[in-house]
C-alpha positions as CSV (number, residue, x, y, z in Angstrom):
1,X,0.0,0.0,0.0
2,X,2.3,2.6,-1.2
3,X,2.5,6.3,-0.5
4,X,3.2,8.4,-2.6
5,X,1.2,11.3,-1.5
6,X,3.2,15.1,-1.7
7,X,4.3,16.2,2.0
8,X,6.0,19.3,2.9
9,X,8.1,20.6,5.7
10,X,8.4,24.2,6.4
11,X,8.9,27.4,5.3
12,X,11.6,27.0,8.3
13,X,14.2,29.9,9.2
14,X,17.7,29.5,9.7
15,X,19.2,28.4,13.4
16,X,22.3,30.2,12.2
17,X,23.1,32.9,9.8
18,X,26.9,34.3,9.1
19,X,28.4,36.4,6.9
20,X,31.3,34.4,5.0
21,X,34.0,35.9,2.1
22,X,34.8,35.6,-1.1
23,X,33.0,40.0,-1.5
24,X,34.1,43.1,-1.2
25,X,31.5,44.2,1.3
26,X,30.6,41.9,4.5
27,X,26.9,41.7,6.2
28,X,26.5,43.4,9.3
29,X,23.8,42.0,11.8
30,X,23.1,38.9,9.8
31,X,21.3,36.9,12.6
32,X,18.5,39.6,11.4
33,X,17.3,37.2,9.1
34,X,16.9,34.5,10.9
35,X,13.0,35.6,10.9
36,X,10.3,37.9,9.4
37,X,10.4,41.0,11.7
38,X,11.3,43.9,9.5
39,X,14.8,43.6,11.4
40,X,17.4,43.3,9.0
41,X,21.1,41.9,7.5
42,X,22.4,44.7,5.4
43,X,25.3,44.6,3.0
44,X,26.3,48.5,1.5
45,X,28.4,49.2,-1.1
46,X,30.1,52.3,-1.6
47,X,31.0,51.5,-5.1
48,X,29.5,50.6,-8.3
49,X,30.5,47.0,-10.1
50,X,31.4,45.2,-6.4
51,X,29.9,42.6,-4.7
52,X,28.7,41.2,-1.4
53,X,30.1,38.8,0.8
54,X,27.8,35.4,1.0
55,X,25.3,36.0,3.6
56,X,25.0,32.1,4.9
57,X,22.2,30.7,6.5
58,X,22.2,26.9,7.9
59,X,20.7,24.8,10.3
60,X,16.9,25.1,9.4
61,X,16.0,22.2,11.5
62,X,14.0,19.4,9.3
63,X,13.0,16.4,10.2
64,X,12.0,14.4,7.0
65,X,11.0,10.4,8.2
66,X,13.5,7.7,7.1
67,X,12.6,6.3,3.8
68,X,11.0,9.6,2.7
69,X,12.1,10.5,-0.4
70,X,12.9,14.5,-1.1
71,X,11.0,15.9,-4.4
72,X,11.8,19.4,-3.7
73,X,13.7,22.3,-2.2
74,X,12.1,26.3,-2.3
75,X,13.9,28.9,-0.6
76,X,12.0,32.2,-0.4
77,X,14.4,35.5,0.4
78,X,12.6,38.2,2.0
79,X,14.8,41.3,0.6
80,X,14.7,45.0,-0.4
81,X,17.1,47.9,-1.1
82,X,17.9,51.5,-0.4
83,X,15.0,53.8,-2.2
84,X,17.5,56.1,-4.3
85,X,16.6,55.3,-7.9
86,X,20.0,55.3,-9.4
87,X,21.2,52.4,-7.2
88,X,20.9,48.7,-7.9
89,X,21.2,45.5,-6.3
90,X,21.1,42.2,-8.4
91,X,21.3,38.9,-7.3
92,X,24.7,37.2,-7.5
93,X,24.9,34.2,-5.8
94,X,21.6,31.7,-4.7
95,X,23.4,28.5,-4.2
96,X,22.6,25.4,-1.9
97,X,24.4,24.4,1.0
98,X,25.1,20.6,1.5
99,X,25.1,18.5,4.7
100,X,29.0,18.1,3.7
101,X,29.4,22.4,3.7
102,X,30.1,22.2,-0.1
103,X,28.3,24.4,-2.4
104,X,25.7,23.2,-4.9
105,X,26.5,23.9,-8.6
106,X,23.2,25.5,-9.6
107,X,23.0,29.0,-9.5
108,X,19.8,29.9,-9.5
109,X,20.2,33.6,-8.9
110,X,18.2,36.2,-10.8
111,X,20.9,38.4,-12.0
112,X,18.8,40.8,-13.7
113,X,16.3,41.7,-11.9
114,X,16.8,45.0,-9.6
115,X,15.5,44.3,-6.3
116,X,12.2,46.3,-5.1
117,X,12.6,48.9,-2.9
118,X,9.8,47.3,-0.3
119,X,9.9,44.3,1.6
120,X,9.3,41.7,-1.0
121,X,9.5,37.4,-0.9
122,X,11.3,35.8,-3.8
123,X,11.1,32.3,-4.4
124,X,14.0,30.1,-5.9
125,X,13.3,26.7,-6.7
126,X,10.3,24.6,-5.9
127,X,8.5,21.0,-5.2
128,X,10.0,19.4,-7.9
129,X,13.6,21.1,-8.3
130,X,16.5,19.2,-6.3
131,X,18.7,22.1,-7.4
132,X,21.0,19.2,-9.3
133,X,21.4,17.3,-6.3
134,X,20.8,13.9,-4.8
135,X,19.1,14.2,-1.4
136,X,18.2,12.0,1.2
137,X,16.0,13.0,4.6
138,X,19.1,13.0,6.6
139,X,21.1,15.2,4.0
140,X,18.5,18.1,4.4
141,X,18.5,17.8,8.4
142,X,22.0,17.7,8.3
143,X,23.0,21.4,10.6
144,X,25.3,22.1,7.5
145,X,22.2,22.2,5.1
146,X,20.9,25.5,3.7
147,X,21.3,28.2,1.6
148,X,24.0,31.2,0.8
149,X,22.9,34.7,-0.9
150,X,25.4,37.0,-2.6
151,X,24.2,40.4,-4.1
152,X,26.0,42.4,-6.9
153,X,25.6,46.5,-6.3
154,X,25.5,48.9,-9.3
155,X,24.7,52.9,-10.0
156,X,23.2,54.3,-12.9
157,X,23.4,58.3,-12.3
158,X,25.3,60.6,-10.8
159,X,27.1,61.4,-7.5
160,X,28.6,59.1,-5.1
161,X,27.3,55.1,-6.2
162,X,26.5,53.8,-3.2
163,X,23.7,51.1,-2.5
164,X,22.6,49.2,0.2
165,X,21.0,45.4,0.4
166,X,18.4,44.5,3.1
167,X,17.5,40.9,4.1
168,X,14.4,40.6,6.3
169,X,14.7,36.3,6.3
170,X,15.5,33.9,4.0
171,X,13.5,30.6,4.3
172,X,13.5,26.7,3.4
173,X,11.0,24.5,2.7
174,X,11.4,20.6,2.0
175,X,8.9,19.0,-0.4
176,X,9.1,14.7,0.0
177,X,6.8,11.6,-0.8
178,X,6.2,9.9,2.4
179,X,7.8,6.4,2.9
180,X,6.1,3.1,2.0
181,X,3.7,1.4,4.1
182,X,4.7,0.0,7.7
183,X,3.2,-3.4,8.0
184,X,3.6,-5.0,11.8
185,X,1.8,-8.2,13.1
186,X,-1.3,-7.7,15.5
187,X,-0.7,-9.4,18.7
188,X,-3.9,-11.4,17.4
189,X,-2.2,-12.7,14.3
190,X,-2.4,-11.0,10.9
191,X,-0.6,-8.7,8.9
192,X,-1.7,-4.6,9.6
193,X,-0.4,-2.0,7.3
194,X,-0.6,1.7,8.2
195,X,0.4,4.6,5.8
196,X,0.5,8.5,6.7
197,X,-0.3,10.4,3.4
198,X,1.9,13.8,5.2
199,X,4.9,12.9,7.4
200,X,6.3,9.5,8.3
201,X,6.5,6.8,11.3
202,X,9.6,6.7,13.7
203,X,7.9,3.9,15.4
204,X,5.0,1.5,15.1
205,X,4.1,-1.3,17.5
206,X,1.3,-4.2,18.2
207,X,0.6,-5.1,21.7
208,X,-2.1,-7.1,23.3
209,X,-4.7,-5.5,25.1
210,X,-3.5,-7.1,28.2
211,X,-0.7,-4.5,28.0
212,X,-3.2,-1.8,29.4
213,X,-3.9,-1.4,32.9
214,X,-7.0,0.0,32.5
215,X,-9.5,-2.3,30.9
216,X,-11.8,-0.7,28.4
217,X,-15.2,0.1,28.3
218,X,-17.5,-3.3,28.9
219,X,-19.2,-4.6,25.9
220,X,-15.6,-3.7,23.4
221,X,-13.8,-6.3,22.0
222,X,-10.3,-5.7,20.3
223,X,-10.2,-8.2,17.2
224,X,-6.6,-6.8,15.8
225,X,-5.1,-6.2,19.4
226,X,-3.7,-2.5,19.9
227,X,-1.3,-0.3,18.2
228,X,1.2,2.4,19.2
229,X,2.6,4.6,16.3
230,X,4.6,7.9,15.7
231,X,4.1,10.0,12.8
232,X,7.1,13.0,13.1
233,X,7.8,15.6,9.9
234,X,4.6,17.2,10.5
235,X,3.8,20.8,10.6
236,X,2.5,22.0,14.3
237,X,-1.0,21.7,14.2
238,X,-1.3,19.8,10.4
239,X,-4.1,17.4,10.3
240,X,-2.5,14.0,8.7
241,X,-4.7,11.3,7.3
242,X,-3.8,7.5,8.4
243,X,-4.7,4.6,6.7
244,X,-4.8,0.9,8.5
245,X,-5.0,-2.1,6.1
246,X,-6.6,-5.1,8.4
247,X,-6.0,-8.3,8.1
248,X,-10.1,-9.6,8.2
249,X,-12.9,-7.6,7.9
250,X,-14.9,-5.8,10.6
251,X,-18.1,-5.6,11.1
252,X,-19.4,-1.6,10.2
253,X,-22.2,-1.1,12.4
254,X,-20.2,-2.9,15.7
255,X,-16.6,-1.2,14.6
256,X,-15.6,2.0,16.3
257,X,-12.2,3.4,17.5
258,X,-10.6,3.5,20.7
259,X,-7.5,5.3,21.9
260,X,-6.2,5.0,25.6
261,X,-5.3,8.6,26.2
262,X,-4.1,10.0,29.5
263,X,-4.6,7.4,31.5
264,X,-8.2,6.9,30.3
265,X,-10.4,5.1,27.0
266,X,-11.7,7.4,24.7
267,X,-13.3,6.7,21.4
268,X,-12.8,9.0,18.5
269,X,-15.7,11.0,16.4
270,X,-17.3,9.0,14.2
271,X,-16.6,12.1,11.8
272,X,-12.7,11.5,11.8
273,X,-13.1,7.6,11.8
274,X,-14.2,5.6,8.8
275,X,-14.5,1.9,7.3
276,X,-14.6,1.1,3.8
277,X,-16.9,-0.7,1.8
278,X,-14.4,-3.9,2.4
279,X,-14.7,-3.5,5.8
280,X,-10.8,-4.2,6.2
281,X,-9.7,-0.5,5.5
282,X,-10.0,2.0,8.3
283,X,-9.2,5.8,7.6
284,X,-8.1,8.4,10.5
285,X,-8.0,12.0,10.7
286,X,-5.7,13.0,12.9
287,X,-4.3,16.3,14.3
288,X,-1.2,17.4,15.4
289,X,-1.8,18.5,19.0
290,X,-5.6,18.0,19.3
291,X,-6.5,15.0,21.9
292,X,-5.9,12.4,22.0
293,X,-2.2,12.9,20.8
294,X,-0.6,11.6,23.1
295,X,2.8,13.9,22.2
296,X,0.4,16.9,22.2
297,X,3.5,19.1,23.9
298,X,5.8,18.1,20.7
299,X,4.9,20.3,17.7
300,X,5.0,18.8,14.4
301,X,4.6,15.5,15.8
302,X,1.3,12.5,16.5
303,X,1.5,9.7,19.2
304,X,-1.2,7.5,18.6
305,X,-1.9,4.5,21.0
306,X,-5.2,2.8,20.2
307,X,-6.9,0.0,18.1
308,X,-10.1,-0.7,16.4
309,X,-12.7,-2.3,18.8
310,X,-16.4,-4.3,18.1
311,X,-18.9,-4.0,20.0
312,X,-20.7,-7.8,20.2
313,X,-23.6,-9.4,19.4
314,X,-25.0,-11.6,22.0
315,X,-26.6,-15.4,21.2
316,X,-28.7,-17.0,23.6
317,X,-30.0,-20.2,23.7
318,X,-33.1,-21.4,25.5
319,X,-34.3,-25.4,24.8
320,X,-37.9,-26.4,26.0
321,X,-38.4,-28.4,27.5
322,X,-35.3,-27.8,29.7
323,X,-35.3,-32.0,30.2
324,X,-35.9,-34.5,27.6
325,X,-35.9,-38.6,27.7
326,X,-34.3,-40.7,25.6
327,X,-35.4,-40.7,22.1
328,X,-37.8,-37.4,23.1
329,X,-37.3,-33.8,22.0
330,X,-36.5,-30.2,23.0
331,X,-36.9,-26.7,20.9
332,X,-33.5,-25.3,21.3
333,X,-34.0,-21.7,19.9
334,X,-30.9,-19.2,19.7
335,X,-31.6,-15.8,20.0
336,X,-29.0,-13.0,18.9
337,X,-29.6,-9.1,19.6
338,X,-27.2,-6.2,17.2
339,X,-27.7,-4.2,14.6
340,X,-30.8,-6.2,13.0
341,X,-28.8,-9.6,13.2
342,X,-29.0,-11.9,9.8
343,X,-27.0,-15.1,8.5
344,X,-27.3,-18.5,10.6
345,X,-26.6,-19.9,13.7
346,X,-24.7,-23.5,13.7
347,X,-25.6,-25.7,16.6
348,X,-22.9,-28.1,18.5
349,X,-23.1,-30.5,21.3
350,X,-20.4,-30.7,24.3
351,X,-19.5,-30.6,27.6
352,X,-19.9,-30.0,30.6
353,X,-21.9,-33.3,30.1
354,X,-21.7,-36.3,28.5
355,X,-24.9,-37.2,27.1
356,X,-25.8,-37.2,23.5
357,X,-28.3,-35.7,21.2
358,X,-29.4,-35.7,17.7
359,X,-30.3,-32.4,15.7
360,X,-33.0,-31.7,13.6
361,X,-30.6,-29.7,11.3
362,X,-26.7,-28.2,12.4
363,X,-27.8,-24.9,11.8
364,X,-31.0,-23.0,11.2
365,X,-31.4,-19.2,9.0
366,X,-32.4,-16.1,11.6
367,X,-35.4,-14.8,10.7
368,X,-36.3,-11.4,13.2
369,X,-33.2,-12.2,15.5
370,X,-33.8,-16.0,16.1
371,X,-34.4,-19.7,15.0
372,X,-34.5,-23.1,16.0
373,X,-33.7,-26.8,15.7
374,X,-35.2,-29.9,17.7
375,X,-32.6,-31.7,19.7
376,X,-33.7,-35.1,20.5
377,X,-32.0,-37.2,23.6
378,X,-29.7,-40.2,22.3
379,X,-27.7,-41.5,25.3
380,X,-27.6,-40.6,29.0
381,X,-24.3,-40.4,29.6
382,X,-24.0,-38.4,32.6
383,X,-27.3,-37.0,32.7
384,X,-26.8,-33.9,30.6
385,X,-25.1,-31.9,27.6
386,X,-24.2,-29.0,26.3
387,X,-26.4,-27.1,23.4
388,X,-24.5,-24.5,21.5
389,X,-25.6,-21.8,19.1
390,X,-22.8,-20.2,17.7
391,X,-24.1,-17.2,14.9
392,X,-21.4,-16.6,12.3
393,X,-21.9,-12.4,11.9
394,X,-23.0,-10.6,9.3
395,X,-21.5,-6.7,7.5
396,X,-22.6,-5.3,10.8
397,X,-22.5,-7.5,13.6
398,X,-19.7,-9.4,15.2
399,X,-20.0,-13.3,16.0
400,X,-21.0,-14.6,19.0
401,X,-22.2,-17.7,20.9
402,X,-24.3,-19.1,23.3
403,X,-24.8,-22.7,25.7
404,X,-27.6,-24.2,27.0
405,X,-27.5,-27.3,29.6
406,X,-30.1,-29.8,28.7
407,X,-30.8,-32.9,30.8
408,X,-31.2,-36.4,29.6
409,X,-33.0,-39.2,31.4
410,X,-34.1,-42.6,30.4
411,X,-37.7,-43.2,29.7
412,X,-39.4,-45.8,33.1
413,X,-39.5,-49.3,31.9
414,X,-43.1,-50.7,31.7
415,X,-44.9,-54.0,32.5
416,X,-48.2,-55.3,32.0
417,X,-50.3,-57.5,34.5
418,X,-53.5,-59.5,33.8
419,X,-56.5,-57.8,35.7
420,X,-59.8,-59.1,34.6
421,X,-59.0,-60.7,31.7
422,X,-57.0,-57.7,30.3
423,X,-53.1,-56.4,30.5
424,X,-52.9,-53.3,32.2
425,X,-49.6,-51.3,32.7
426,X,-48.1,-51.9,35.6
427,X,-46.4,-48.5,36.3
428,X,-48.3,-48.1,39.9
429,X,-51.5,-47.2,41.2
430,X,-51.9,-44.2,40.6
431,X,-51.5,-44.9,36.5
432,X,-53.3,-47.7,37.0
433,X,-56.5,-46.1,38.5
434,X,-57.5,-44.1,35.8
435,X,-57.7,-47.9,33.8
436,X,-59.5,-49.4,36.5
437,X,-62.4,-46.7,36.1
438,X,-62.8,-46.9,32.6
439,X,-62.8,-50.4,32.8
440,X,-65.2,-50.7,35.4
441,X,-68.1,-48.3,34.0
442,X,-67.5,-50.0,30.8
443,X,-68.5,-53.6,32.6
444,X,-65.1,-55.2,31.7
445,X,-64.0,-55.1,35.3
446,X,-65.6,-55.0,38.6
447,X,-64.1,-52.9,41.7
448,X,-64.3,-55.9,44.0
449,X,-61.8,-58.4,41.2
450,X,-59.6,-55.2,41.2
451,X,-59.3,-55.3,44.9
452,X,-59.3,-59.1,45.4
453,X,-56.4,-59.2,42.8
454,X,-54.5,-56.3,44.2
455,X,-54.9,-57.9,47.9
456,X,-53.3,-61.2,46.6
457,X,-50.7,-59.4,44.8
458,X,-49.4,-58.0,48.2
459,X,-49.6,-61.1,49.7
């Protein structure tokens, strides 16, 4: 998942500006330019057809991420001269400074221009012009790298020449693609990819949500585990968008976004969080110093610690009756509660228990949250077993499960004895009675045989 978004860093100022030879006339108070305050390094000439000495201005500070690659270099030079007409002040000199203190070869000075007599930017190279160099991020944070500016003085009247060059501040700014994707492995398992489309990550990490002191909210889950990054190269305050590549999909009406922030769990707005229509793409907006960052006091820079959470469906499963004998049957029915729940629930049998049953059907299709399947009693075992529902998800809700222990008994074994000429079951009085009535209104079977045969029966 490459990134090859533009990125800039910048317009920074100088952390040290010197005057330096080869000129006929040096720059007094150059650490003037080191920012825009209409305080300025001034070079004057009192002759026509001589030159400046380099006014040199280095260590501008940037911090471009490792495996950024630089597209660009502007400097902008904030400049005037004296107001007599008849002087003039050309550019001599716009060269880059290396990270090694050499010079660059490209001049990019515009030598015949006069320079206004107002405060005035001009802008020397751009996004796309390495000024005929090869650069890498740590060549243009380098304390060496920057830029000098050498001015040529002329007169076109009368008089005594004389002209004088003002610099107000002379500015850098860094254009660069951001690096590559950084892919690290979820403490759940699974390859996750995150990519920065404006400065780059000094540091990514997974770690398991056990890692946290604080547990989160109830009802989250944490499918991918957490993840700590750093995103440096920023601009104070720049918004950065972050994309996280996930290894399975998530389900969009349960997913939302957590970040452990100061000690606490808060979830991000839904207007700065989003899932795509694969469900395994997650886009952030974050902002450089807004919370929760947690490096908030660091300008230019993100800490995010956080993951994507789910919030649960819940399956449970009632059977009814609650007991069944063997070769009998119970209505097990799995009910699951989310976001308008669709899809199946597959039904298992286990422990704790040890009894057996046989389903109507493994699974059964929700229809308004719930379904069910007949599970009829095969052995005893140890009395009892274990009635899953386990519902596989759906776009918007997570999986979940649920167990219901059923009992299992043996049907009563059942005799018949002779009374009166017929077979009755002999499963105790008081299922015998109700035969002993019919029988008797019926004329089969008088009272007085019941009794006499009973009487000799307990003898």
């Amino acid at each position: 998942m490459p990134n090859a978004n533009a990125a800039s860093l910048g317009p920074n100022g100088p952390g040290t500006v010197v005057s330096v030879s080869p000129g006929d006339y040096s720059w007094s108070t150059p650490d003037n330019a080191k920012a825009s305050d209409s305080s300025y390094a001034t070079a004057a000439s009192a002759s026509a057809s001589l030159s400046s000495y380099r006014l040199k201005a280095t260590n501008y500070g940037f911090s471009v991420p490792s495996g950024a690659t630089v597209r660009g270099i502007q400097v902008d030079v904030e400049r005037l001269k004296d107001s007599s007409p008849y002087s003039r002040v050309y550019d001599m000199e716009i060269l880059i400074v290396k990270s090694d203190g050499s010079l660059g070869t490209s001049n990019k000075a515009d030598t015949g221009t006069n320079w206004p007599t107002s405060d005035a930017t001009k802008s020397y190279g751009g996004a796309t012009d390495l000024w005929g160099e090869v650069w890498s991020p740590a060549d243009v944070g380098s304390s060496n790298f920057g830029v000098v500016v050498r001015v040529s003085f002329a007169w076109s009247g009368g008089g005594v020449p004389s002209a004088t060059a003002y610099i107000d501040y002379i500015s850098i700014t860094v254009y660069y693609s951001p690096p590559s994707a950084e892919c690290v492995t979820a403490s759940t398992g699974g390859s996750v990819c995150f990519a920065a489309d404006a400065g780059g990550f000094t540091s990514l990490t997974a770690s398991a949500l056990s890692s946290i002191s604080t547990a989160p909210p109830a009802g989250l889950t944490f499918p991918d585990g957490l993840f700590s990054f750093t995103i440096a190269g920023l601009a104070a305050g720049a918004t950065v968008t972050v994309t996280i590549a996930l290894p399975t999909a998530l389900p969009a009406e349960a997913f939302s976004y957590w970040k452990f922030h100061s000690g606490s769990w808060q979830q991000m707005s839904a207007s700065k969080v989003s899932l795509d229509s694969t469900r395994t793409i997650i886009t952030l907006q974050l902002t450089d110093g807004a919370t929760p960052d947690d490096s908030d006091s660091v300008a230019g820079q993100i800490t995010d610690p956080g993951g994507p959470a789910i919030t649960p469906s819940t399956t449970t499963v009632n059977c009814t009756p609650s007991s069944v004998a063997v070769g009998s049957g119970s209505t097990c029915t799995a009910t699951v509660t989310g976001s308008s729940p669709t899809g199946s629930v597959s039904f298992t049998q286990g422990t704790p228990g040890t009894g057996t049953v046989t389903f109507s059907s493994s699974s059964c299709t929700l229809s308004s949250g719930s379904c069910s399947v007949t599970a009829t009693g095969s052995t005893v075992g140890s009395g009892s077993v274990t009635v899953t529902g386990s519902y596989g998800g759906d776009a918007n809700n997570s999986p979940s499960s649920g167990a219901f222990l059923l009992a299992i008994h043996t049907t009563p074994a059942v005799s018949h004895v002779p009374v009166g000429g017929v077979m009755l079951p002999s499963v105790g009085f008081t299922v015998l009675l109700p035969w002993v009535i019919a029988l008797s209104l019926l004329g089969v079977l008088s009272v007085e045989a019941f009794t006499i045969k009973r009487r000799a029966k307990r003898r």
